[in-house]
RODO-2510 file (C-alpha; in nm, 4 decimals, decimal comma):
residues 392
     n   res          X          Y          Z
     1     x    -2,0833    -1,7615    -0,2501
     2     x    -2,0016    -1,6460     0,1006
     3     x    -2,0622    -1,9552     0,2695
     4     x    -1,8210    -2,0855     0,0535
     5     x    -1,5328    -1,8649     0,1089
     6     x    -1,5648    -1,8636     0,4430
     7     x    -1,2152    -1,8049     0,6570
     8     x    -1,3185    -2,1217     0,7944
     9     x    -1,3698    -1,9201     1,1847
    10     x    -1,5657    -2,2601     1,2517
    11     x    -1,3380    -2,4982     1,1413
    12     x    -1,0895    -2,7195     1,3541
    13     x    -0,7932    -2,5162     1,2644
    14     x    -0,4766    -2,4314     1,4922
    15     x    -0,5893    -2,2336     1,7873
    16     x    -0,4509    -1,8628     1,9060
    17     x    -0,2373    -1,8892     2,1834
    18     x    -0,1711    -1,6559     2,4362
    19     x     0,1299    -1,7021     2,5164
    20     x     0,2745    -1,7185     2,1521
    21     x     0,1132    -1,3349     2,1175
    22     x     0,2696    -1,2354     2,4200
    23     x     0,6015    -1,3579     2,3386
    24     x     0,6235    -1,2255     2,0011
    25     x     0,4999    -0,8590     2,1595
    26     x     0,7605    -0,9274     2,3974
    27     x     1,0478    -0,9995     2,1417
    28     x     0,9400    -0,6929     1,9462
    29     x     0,9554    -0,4713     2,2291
    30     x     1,2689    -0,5729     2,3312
    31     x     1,4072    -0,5482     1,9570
    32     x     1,3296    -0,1764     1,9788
    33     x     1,4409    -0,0992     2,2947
    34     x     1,7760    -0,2489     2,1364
    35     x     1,7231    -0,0751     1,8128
    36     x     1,6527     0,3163     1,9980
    37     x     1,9595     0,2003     2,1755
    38     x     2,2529     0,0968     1,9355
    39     x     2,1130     0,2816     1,6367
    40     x     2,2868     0,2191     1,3034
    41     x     2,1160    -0,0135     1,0595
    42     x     1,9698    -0,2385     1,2991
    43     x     1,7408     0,0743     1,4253
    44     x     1,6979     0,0949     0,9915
    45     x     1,5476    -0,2360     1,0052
    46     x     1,3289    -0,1973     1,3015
    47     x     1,2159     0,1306     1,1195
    48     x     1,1372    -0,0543     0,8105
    49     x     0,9007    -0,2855     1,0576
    50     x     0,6678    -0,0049     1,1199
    51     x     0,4619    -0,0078     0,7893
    52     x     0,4138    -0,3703     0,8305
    53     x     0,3155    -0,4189     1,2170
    54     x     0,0258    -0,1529     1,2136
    55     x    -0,1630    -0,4150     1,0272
    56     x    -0,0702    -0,7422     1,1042
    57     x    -0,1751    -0,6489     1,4501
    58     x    -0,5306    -0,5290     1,3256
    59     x    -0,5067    -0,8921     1,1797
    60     x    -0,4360    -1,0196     1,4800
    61     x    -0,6819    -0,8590     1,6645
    62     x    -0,9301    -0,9077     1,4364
    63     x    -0,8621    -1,3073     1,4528
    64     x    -0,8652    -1,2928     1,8449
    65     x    -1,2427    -1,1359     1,7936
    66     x    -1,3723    -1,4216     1,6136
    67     x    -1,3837    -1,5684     1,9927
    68     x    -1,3612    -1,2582     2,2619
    69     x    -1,5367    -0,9792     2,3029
    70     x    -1,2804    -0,7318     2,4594
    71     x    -1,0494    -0,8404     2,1671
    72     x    -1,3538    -0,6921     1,9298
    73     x    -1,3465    -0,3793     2,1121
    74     x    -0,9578    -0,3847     2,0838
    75     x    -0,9442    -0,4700     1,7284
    76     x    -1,2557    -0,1203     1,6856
    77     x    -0,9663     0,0803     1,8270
    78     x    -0,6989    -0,0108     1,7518
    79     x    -0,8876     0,0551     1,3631
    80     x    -0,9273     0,3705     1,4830
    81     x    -0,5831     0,4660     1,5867
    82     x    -0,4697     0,3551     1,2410
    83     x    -0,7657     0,6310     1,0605
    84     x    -0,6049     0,8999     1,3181
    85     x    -0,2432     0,8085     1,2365
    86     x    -0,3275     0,8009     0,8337
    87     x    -0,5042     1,1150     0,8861
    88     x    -0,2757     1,3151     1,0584
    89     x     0,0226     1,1985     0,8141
    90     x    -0,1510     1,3003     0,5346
    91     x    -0,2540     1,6368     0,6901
    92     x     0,1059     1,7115     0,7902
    93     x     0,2187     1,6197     0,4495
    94     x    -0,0716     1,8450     0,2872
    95     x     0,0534     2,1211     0,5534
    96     x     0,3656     2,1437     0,4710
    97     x     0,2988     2,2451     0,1290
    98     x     0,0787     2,5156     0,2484
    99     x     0,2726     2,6696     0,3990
   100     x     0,4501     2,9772     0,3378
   101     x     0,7094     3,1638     0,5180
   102     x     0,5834     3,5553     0,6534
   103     x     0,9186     3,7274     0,6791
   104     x     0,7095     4,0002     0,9353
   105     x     0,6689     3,7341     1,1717
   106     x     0,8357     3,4211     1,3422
   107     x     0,5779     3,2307     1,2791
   108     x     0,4651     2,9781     0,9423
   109     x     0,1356     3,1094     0,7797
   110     x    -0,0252     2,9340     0,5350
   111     x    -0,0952     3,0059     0,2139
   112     x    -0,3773     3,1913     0,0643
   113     x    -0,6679     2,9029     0,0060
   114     x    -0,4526     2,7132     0,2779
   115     x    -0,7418     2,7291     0,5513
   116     x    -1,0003     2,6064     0,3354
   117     x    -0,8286     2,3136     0,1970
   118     x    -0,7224     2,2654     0,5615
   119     x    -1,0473     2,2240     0,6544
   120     x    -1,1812     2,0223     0,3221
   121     x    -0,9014     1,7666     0,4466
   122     x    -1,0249     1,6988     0,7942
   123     x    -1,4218     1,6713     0,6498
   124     x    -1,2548     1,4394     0,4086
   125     x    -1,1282     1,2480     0,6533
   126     x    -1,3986     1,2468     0,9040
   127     x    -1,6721     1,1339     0,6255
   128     x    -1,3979     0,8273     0,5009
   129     x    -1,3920     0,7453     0,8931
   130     x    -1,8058     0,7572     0,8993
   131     x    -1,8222     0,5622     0,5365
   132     x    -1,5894     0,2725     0,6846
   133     x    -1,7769     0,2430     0,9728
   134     x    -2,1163     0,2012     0,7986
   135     x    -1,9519    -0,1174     0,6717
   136     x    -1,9834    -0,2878     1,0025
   137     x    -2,3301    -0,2743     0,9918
   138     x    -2,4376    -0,6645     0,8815
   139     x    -2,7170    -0,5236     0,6670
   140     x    -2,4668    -0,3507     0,4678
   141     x    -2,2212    -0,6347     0,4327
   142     x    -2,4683    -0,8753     0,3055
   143     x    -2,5758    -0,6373     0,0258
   144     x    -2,2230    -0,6356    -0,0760
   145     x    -2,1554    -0,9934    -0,0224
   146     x    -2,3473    -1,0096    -0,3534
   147     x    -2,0765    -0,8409    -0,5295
   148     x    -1,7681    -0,9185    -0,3557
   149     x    -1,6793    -1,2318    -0,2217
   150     x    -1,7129    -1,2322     0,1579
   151     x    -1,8631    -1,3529     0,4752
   152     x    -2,1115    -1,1064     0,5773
   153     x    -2,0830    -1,2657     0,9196
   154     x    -1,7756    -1,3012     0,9330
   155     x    -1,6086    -1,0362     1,1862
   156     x    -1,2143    -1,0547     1,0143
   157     x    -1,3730    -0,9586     0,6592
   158     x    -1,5895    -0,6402     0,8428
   159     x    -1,2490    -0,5333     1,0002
   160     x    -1,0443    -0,5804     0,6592
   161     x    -1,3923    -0,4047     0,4834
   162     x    -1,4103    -0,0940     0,6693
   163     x    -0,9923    -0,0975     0,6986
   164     x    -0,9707    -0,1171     0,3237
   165     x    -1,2195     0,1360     0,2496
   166     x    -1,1935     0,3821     0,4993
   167     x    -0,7801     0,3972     0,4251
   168     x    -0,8069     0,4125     0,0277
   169     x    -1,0181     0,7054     0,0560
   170     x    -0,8190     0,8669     0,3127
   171     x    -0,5191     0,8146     0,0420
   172     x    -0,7177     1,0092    -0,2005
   173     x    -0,8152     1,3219     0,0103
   174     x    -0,4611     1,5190     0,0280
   175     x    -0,4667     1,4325    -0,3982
   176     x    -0,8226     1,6143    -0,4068
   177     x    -0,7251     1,9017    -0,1741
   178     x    -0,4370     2,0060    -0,2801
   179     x    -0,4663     1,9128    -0,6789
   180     x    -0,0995     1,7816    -0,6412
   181     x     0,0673     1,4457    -0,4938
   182     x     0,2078     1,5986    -0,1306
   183     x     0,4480     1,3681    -0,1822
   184     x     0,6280     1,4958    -0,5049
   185     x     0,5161     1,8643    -0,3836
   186     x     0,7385     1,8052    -0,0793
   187     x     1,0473     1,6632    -0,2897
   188     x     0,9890     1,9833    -0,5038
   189     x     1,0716     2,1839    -0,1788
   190     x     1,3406     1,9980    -0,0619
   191     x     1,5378     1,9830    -0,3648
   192     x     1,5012     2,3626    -0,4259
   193     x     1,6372     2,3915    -0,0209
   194     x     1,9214     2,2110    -0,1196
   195     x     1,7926     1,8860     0,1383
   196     x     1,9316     1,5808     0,0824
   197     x     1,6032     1,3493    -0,0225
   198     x     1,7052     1,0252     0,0980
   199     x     1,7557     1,1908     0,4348
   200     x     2,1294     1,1242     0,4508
   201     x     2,0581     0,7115     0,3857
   202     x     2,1969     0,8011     0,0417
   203     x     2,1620     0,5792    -0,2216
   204     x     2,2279     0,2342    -0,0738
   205     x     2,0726     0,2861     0,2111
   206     x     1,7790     0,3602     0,0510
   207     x     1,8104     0,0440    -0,1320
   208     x     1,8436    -0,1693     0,1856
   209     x     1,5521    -0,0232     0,2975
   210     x     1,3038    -0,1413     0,0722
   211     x     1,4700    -0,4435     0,1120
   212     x     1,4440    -0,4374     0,4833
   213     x     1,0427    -0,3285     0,4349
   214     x     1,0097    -0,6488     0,2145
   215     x     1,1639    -0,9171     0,4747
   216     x     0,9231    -0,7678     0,7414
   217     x     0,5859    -0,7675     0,4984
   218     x     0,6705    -1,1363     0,3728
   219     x     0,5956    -1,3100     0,7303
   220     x     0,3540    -1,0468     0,8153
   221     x     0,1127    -1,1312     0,5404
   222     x     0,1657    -1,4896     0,6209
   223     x     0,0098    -1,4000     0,9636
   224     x    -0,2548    -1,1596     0,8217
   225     x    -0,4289    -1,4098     0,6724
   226     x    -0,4228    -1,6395     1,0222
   227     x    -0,1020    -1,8605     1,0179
   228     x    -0,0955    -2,0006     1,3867
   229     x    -0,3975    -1,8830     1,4368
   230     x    -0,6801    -2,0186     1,1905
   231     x    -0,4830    -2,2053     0,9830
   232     x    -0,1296    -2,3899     0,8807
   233     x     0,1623    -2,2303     0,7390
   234     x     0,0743    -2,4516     0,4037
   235     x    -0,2861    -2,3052     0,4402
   236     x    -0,1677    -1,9613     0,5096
   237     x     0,0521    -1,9957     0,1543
   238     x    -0,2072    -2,1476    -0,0247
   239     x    -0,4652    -1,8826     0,1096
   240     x    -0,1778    -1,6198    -0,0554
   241     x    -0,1753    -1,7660    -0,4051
   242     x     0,2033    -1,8200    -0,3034
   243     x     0,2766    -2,1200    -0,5280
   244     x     0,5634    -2,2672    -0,7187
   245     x     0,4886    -2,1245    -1,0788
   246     x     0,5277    -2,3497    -1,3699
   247     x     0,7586    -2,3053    -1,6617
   248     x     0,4541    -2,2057    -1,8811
   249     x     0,3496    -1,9602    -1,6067
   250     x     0,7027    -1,7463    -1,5975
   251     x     0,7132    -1,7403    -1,9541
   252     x     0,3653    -1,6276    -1,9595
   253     x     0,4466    -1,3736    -1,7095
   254     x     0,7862    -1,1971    -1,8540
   255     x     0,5980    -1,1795    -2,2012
   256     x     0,3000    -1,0147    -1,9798
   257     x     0,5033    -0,7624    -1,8486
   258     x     0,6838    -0,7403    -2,1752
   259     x     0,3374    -0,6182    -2,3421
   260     x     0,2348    -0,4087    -2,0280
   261     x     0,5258    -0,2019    -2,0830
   262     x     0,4560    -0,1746    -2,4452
   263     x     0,0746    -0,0660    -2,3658
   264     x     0,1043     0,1450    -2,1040
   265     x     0,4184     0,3600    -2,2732
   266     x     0,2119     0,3946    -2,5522
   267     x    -0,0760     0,4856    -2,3232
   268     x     0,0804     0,7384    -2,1352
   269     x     0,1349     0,9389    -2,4430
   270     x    -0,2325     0,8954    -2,4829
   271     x    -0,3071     1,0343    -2,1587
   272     x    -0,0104     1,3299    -2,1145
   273     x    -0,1768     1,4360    -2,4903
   274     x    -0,5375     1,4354    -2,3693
   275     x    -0,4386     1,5706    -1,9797
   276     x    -0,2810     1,8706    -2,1783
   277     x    -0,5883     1,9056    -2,3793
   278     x    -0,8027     1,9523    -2,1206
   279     x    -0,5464     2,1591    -1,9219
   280     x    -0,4964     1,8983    -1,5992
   281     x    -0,2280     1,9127    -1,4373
   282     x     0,0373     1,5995    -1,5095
   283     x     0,2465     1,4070    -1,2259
   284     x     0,5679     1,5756    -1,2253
   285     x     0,8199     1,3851    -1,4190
   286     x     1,1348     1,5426    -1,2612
   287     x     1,0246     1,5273    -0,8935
   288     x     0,9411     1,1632    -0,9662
   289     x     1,3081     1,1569    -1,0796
   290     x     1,4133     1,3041    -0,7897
   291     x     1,1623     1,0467    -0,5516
   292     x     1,3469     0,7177    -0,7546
   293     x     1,6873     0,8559    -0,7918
   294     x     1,8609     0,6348    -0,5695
   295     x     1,7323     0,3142    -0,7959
   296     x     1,8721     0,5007    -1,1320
   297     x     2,0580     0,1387    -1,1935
   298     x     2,0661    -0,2093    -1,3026
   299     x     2,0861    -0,3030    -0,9264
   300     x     1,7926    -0,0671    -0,7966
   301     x     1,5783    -0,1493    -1,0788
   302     x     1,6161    -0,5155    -0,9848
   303     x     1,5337    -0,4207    -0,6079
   304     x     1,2477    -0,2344    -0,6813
   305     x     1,1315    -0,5090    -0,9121
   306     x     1,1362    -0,7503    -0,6593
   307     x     1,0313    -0,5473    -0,3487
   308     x     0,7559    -0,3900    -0,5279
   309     x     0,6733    -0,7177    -0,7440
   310     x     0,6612    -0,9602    -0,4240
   311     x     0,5453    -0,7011    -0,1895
   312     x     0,2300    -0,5580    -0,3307
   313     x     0,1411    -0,8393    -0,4944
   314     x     0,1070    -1,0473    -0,1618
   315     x    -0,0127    -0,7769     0,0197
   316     x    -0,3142    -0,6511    -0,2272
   317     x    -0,3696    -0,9646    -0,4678
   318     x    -0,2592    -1,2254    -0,2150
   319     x    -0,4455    -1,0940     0,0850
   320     x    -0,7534    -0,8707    -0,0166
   321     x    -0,8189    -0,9440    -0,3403
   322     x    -0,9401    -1,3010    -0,2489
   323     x    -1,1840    -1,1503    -0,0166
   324     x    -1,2626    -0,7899    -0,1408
   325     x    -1,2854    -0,8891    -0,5111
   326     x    -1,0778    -0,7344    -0,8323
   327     x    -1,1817    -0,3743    -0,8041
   328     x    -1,2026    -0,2660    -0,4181
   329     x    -0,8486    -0,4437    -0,3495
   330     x    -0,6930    -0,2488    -0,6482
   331     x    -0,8694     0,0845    -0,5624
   332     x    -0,6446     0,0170    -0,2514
   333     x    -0,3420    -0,0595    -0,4431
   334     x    -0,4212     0,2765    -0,6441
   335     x    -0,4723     0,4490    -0,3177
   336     x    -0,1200     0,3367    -0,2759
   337     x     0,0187     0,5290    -0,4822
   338     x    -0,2012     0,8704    -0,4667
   339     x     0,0583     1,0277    -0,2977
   340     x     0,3396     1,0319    -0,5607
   341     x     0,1203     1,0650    -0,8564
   342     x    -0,1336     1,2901    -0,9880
   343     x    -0,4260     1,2000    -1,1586
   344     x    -0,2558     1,0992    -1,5103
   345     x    -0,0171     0,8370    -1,3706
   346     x    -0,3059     0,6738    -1,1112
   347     x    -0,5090     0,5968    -1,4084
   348     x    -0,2133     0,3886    -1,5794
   349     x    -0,1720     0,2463    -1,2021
   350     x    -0,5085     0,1068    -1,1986
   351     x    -0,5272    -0,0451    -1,5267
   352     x    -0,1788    -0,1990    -1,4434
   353     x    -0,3293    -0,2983    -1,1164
   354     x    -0,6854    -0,4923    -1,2951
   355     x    -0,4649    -0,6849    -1,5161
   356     x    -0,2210    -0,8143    -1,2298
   357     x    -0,5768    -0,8563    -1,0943
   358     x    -0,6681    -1,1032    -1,3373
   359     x    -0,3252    -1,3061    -1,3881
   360     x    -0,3837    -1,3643    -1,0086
   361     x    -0,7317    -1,4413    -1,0437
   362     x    -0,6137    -1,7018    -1,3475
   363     x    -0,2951    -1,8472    -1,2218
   364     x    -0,1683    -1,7650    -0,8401
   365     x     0,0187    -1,4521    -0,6813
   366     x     0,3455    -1,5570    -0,7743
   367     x     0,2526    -1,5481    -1,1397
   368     x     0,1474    -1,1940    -1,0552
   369     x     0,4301    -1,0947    -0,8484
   370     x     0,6634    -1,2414    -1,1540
   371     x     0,4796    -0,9825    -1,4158
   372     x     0,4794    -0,6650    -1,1509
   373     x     0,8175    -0,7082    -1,0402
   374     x     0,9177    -0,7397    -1,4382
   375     x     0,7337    -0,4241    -1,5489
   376     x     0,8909    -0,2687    -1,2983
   377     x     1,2505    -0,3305    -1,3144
   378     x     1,1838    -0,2839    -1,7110
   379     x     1,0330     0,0680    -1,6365
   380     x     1,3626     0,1705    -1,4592
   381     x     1,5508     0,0379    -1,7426
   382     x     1,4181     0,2349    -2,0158
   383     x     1,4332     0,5366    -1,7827
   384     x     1,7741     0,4940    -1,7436
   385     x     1,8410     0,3748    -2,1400
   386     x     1,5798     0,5253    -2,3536
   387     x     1,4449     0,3442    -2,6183
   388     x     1,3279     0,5208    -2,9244
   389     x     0,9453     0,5210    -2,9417
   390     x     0,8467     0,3308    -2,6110
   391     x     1,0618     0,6260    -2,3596
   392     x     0,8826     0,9720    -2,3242
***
């Protein structure tokens, strides 16, 4: 099976460049040298570009090492910059909720327990850094290539391996420490300081935002998967699942997402009844409100259906889940989301998740993206207009 889903690293397809790379690190310099300069909502957009580029240029990299060694090294640490910079994000997030204020002193203390969960978060991330890494050992990746469909010898799939991996269990750690999403913990804080949550982007801005984060991950998982490099833009689609969906497909899809919503309200009762049973904690419904209160609209719940829909979707089922199989690429998409939910909510998101998995796996990644970007903007709806029996 790995021989045949090879990313073709052997075959004659369009060569890297030098120059091309250069220019378009170039042009992206110079766009945010502009950007720090003028400001307003061209620096927005440029913003927007930073959870995209991380990881195109790993991509990059990682294509550049099929044939040079120094780019190999590169590609190892620039990987390795990426861990750090997860890390520390999540440990500054976790921090701040620790926290607490000594009115003796000028100085933040943190909590009682705050030390040890401290330190449980930087073991947590050290052993995800030494667990990724393991997966660049060929032995290893040939075991697995049993399981999950990919090259073993292949150097791109080691790099997107021990990426994937190592960064869905750093998205877990903060969860496990702290027994809370930092995420909603922090917009619990904020709101009882009186801080404005969108930062002062306010509601449209906001809006734009995930609009601007969608026009920068569209082209940049066209190049992730080697457009320009190891193969044509019609490959690089085709490699996505991006294709034009036919009529039976779309209605298949909105009557998917239809019955997704159906199942997973009636699910989520399930779960809040058997969470409270067993005294876990829930996700915290009103901090979540607070997190998606910009999008409390027809018009954001149409945004966030299509950002979200087209975005994840070509990111996780487009671009891992051909290589890493169904249940690694959507332990990643779960990851996702580990730091605005608790424990309750990421179980509905991975069930979500293996059945997008499978309408990709069955039609293409726009049939998927059509059904995720429906349950979505449906979600918002009913939050906004409860209906009797499907709304908690």
């Amino acid at each position: 099976m790995a021989n045949s889903l090879s990313t073709c690293e052997n075959a004659p397809q369009p060569q890297i460049r030098r120059w091309h790379i250069a220019l378009a690190v170039a042009v992206l310099i110079i766009a945010y040298a502009i950007s720090a300069a003028v400001g307003g909502e061209f620096a927005q957009i440029m913003i927007a570009g930073l959870q995209t580029l991380p990881f195109v240029a790993l991509a990059v990299l990682a294509y550049l090492g099929i044939e040079r060694f120094w780019a190999r090294i590169v590609t190892i640490l620039w990987l390795g910059v990426l861990v750090v910079g997860i890390g520390v994000l999540g440990l500054g997030l976790s921090a701040a909720l620790m926290i607490s204020a000594d009115p003796s002193g000028p100085l933040p203390l943190l909590a009682d327990g705050g030390a040890w969960r401290l330190a449980a978060l930087i073991a947590g991330n050290i052993l995800a850094a030494a667990l990724g890494a393991t997966l660049f050992v060929p032995t290893i990746r040939r075991r697995l290539s049993r399981i999950i469909p990919i090259d073993p010898d292949s150097f791109v799939h080691a790099v997107a391996l021990g990426a994937v991996v190592t960064l869905t269990l750093q998205s877990f750690i903060p969860l496990l420490a702290l027994t809370e999403p930092p995420l909603l913990g922090l917009i619990d804080s904020t709101a009882a300081a009186g801080i404005d949550p969108t930062g002062g982007r306010g509601d449209a801005g906001m809006l734009r935002d995930l609009i601007y984060g969608l026009l920068w991950t569209i082209p940049g998982t066209v190049v992730a998967v080697g457009y320009g490099m190891r193969r044509t833009l019609t490959e690089a689609l085709s490699r996505l699942g991006l294709a034009r969906p036919t009529w039976r497909q779309v209605g298949a899809g909105l009557l998917a997402a239809v019955a997704l919503v159906i199942f997973v309200q009636i699910l989520s009762q399930g779960i809040n009844w058997f969470w409270g049973l067993m005294g876990w904690p829930l996700t915290d419904e009103s901090a979540f409100g607070e997190l998606l209160a910009f999008a409390m609209h027809p018009l954001g719940a149409a945004v966030i259906g299509v950002t979200a829909g087209l975005g994840e979707e070509l990111a996780v089922r487009g671009v891992l889940q051909p290589r890493l199989g169904i249940l690694l690429s959507n332990l990643f998409f779960t990851g996702l989301h580990a730091f605005q939910y608790n424990w309750d909510a990421l179980l509905v998101v991975f069930l979500v998740g293996t059945a997008l998995g499978i309408v990709r796996k069955q039609s293409n990644t726009t049939t998927a993206a059509i059904v995720h970007g429906v349950y979505n903007f449906l979600l918002v709806i009913i939050a906004i207009a409860p209906i009797p029996g499907l709304s908690q």
